[in-house]
N, C-alpha and C positions, 0 to 999 in steps of 0.2 A: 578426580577425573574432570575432565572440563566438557561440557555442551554449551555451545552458546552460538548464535546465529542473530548478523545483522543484516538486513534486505533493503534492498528500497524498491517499489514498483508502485505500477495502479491497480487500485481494486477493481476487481472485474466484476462482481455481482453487487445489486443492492442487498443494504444491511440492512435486518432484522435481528435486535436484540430479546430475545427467548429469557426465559425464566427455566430455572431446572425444579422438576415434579421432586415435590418434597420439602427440602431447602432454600426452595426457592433464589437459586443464586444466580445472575443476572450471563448471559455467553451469548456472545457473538462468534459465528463461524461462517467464512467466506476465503476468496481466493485473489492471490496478487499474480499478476504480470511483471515478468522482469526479463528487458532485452540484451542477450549477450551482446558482446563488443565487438563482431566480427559480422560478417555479411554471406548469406547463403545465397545464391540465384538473384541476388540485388535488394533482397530485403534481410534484417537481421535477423533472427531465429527468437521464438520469445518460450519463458518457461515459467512455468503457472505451480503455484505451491498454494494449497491447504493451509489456513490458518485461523487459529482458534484465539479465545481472549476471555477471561472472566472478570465477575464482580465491577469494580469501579474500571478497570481500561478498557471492559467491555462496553462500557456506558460512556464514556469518554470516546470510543473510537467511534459510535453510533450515534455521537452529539456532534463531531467535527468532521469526519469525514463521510463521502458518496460514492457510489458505482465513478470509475472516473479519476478522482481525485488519486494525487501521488502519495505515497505515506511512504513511514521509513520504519522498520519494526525491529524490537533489540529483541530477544526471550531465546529460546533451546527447543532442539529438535525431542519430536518424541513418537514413538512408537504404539500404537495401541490394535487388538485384535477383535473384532466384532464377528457375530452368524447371520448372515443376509436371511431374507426370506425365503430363497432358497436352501435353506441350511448348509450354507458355501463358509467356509471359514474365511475373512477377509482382514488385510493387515492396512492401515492407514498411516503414515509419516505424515507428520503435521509441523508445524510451529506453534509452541505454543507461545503468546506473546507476555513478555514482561512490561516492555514500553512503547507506546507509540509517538511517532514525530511526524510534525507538519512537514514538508517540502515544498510549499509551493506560499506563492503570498495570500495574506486574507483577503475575503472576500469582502466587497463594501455593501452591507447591506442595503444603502439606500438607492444605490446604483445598480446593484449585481454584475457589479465589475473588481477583474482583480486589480489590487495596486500593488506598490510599489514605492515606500518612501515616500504616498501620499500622491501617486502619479499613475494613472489611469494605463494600464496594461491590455493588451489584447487576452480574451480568455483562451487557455489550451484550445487546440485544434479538435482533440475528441470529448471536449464538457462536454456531456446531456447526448452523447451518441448513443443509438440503442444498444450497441455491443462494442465491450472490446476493439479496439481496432492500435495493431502495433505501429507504431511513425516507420512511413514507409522511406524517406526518405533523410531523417533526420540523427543526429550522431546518437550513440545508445542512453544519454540520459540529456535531457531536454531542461536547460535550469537556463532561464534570463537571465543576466546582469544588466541594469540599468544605469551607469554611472561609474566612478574610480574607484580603486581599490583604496583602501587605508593606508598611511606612510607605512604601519607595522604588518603589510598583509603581506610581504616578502620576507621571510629570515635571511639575516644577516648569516653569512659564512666565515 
């Protein structure tokens, strides 16, 4: 059987890497934004998914990425049921993550600007906003190109 889920969005909440009682194994768990490709009432419609991360990608995702920042996440959907304090039986669909990826160019530490090939970029429009906020006006995934493509970035037919 196959599960497997690839996403790109922004993280919506700051990340806190937790330790698990016992084992002590290292989990980050937080939530991505990702805007459909269609337009409702003149903004896109955005959907927010649950997602989970252990051990070293959990520590990796909480070394490189912020509330904000775009990531791209590889792992499989999963299932799990918990009892609230209410004694509610409660069902969660998650991602769990296997790998994560940058999308966006690094940041320059001594500047706190992004680049680009070494060339000084406007930072996104919602770094450092206090919340979430989906591009209200802009196509559904927001990726600069600064420059020419490669001779080989066309295939030949």
């Amino acid at each position: 059987m196959l599960n497997r889920i690839t996403i790109m969005g922004r993280v919506v909440n700051d990340l806190e890497l937790k330790n698990t009682t016992g084992n002590s194994y290292p989990v980050v768990s937080f939530r991505i934004a990702t805007q459909r490709n269609y337009k409702e009432n003149n903004e896109y419609p955005v959907d927010f998914y649950d997602v989970v991360a252990w051990r070293k990608t959990a520590e990796f995702i909480c070394q490189y990425f912020g509330k904000g920042h775009l990531i791209a996440i590889d792992g499989k959907l999963q299932t799990r049921k918990y009892t609230d304090k209410n004694n509610a039986e409660r069902t969660v669909v998650e991602i769990l993550v296997d790998n994560a990826h940058f999308c966006e160019s690094k940041k320059d530490n001594a500047q706190g600007a992004a680049t680009y090939n070494g060339a000084p970029t406007p930072p996104h429009k919602y770094a450092g906003a206090p919340s979430f906020t989906p591009y209200p006006n802009a196509a559904p995934i927001d990726m600069e190109f600064n420059g020419t493509p490669p001779d080989d970035f066309y295939p030949e037919f």
